[in-house]
Structures are given as C-alpha cells and as structure tokens.
C-alpha positions in Angstrom: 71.7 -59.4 106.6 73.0 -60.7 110.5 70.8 -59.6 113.5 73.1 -59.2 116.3 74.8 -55.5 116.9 73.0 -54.3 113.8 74.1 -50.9 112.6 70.3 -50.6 111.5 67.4 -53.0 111.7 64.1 -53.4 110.0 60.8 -55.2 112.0 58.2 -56.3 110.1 59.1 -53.2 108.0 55.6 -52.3 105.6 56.2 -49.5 102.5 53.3 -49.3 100.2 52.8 -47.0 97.3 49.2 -46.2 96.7 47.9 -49.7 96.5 51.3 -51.4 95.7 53.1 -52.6 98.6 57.3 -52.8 98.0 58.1 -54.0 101.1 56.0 -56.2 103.3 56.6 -57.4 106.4 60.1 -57.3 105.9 62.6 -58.1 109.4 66.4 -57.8 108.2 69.5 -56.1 109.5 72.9 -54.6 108.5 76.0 -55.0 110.9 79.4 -53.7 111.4 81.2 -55.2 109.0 78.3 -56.7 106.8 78.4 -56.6 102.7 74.9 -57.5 101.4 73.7 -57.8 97.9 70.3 -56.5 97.2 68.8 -58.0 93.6 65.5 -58.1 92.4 63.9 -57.0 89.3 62.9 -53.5 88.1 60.0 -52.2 90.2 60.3 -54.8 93.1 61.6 -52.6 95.8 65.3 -52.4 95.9 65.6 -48.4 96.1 62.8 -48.3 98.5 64.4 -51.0 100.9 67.9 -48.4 101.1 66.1 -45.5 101.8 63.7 -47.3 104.6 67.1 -48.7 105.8 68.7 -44.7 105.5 66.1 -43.2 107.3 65.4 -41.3 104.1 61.4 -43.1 103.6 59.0 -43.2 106.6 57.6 -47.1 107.0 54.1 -47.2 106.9 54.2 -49.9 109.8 56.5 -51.9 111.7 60.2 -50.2 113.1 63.4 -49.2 112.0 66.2 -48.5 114.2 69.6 -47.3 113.9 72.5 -47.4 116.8 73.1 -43.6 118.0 75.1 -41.4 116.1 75.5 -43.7 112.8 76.5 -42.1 109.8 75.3 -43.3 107.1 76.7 -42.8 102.9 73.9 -43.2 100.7 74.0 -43.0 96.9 70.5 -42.9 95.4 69.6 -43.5 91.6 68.9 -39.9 91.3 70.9 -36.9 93.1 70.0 -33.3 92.4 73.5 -31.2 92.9 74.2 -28.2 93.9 77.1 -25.8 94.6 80.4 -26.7 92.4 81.9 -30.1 91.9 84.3 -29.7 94.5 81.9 -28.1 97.5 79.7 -31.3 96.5 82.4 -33.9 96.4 84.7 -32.4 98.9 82.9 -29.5 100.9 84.8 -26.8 102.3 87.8 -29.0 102.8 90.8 -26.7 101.5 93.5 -28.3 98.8 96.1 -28.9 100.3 94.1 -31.5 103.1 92.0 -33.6 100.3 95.2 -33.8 98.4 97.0 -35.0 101.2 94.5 -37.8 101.6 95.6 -40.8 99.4 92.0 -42.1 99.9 90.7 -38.6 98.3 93.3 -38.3 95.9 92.2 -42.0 94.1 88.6 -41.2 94.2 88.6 -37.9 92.5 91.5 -39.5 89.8 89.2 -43.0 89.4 85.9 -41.3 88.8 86.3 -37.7 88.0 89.2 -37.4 85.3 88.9 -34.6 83.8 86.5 -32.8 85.6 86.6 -29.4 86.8 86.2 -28.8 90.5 85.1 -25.3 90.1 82.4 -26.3 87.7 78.8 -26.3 88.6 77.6 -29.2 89.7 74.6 -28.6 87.7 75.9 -27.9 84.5 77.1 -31.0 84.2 76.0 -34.6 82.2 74.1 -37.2 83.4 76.7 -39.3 83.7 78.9 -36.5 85.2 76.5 -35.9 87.8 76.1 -39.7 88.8 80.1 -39.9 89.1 80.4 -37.3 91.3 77.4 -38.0 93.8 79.1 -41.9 94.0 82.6 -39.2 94.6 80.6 -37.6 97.4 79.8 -40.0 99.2 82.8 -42.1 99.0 85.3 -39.4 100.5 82.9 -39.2 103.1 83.3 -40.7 106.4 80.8 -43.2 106.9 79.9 -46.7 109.2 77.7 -47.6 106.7 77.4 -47.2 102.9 74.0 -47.8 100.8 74.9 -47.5 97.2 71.7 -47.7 95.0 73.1 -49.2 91.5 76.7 -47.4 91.7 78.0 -49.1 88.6 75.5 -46.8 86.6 77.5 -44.6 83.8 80.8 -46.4 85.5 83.3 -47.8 82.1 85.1 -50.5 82.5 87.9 -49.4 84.1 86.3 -47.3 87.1 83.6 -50.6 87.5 86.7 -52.4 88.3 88.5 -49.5 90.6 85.2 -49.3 92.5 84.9 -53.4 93.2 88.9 -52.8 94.7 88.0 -49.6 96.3 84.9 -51.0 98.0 86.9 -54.0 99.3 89.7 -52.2 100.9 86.6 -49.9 102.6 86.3 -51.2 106.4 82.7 -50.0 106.3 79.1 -52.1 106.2 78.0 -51.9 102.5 74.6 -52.6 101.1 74.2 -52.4 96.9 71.9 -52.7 94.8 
C-alpha cells in the first residue's frame, strides 16, 4: 500500500475485540491505481482491516481518511440480501440499459448462469447468494474495490473469469 494521493489511509489505525487486538498501530494506504494482496491466517485480521479501510468498522484509535466523494465496492464474507436478484445485482436499472452494457452483460453470464433475476434474493443458496453480492458490487461503479475472499464458492471457470475481469478493471483493488 503507496502513501501519496491515497484513495484512503490508515494512521496508527487500533481495532480490538474485547481483549484481542486485530489491528495495531497499523499506518498503510490504498491509491488510484493500487492492487494489494492482503494474506494472513484465519483469525489475524484480514476482514477487519477492509472494513476499517471501508469505513464500515469504527477504529478504536488512530485515523482513517478517505478523499471526498470516493466510492467505494466492498464484498464482505457474509452479505444478507434482500429484494430480488436483479434489484440486488442491478437495482432499478431497466433491461434494455444493463443489457446494453457489455461490462454488465459478462458479469451476470460469468457468475450468475442460470439464475433467475426475478427470484428472491433470499431464497437462494449459499453459494448463490455469495455470487451475486461479488455480481453486485462488480456492476457497480466504484474507485475502489475491497473484495473479502471473492473466490469463495467460485468453480474453476468463474475463478479464472474474475482474475481477467479484475485486471481489465481500471479501479484500486484490495483482496483478501
């Protein structure tokens, strides 16, 4: 994570839970442009370091910032949907303008074959559900995308469409 022109930064950034601290003095940044990596093992504070960075989790000391008016894409591990596939993936965007969109049109083939757009959003699997949140937020317009483990309930085949997808994207990306 670079430090100058950061879309969002982190100061001596201090998360706890209870008595177990996840992040801990932790200064890093994410700038236009930027693809970062975050890896560490279960428990260590992966999730917790993309919400902090979303504005999502309060710090319990030090500063985050953000540049005015940054939107931000964030996939967490667990999404609660509601509304029908296509008011979650696509809002109130009419046909005949999301099928228009080449972008739009790959997204919803790659990751939700199959699925019903007028479904409920909650009727739907697990894995269902995971596809369309990652869906969601990838037809949305974004500067910067947090993606908390998006390969989770992915095959093969949309694993690899996501690592092309995700390289043509001109957006700052940070996964776990």
């Amino acid at each position: 994570m670079t430090g100058l022109a950061n879309l969002v930064n982190l100061e001596r950034a201090v998360k706890a839970y209870g008595e177990r601290p996840l992040l801990a003095g932790v200064s890093a940044g994410v700038a236009a442009g930027d693809r970062v990596g975050i890896v560490g093992r279960n428990g260590a504070g992966k999730s917790t370091l993309l919400a902090v960075l979303a504005g999502r989790e309060p710090l319990d000391s030090g500063r985050a910032t953000r540049t005015r008016d940054l939107r931000i894409g964030m996939l967490a591990q667990r999404s609660e949907l509601t509304g029908t596939v296509h008011s979650v993936v696509l809002g109130d965007t009419p046909e005949h303008v999301w099928a228009a969109n080449p972008r739009t049109r790959s997204i919803l083939a790659a990751l939700l074959p199959g699925v019903n757009l007028a479904e409920p959003a909650g009727r739907l699997s697990g894995g269902e559900s995971r596809r369309v949140a990652l869906a969601a937020v990838l037809t949305g317009q974004h500067d910067l995308l947090l993606l908390d483990e998006p390969t989770n309930h992915l095959d093969v085949e949309a694993i690899d469409w996501l690592a092309r997808h995700l390289v043509q994207r001109p957006e700052a990306l940070a996964a776990v």
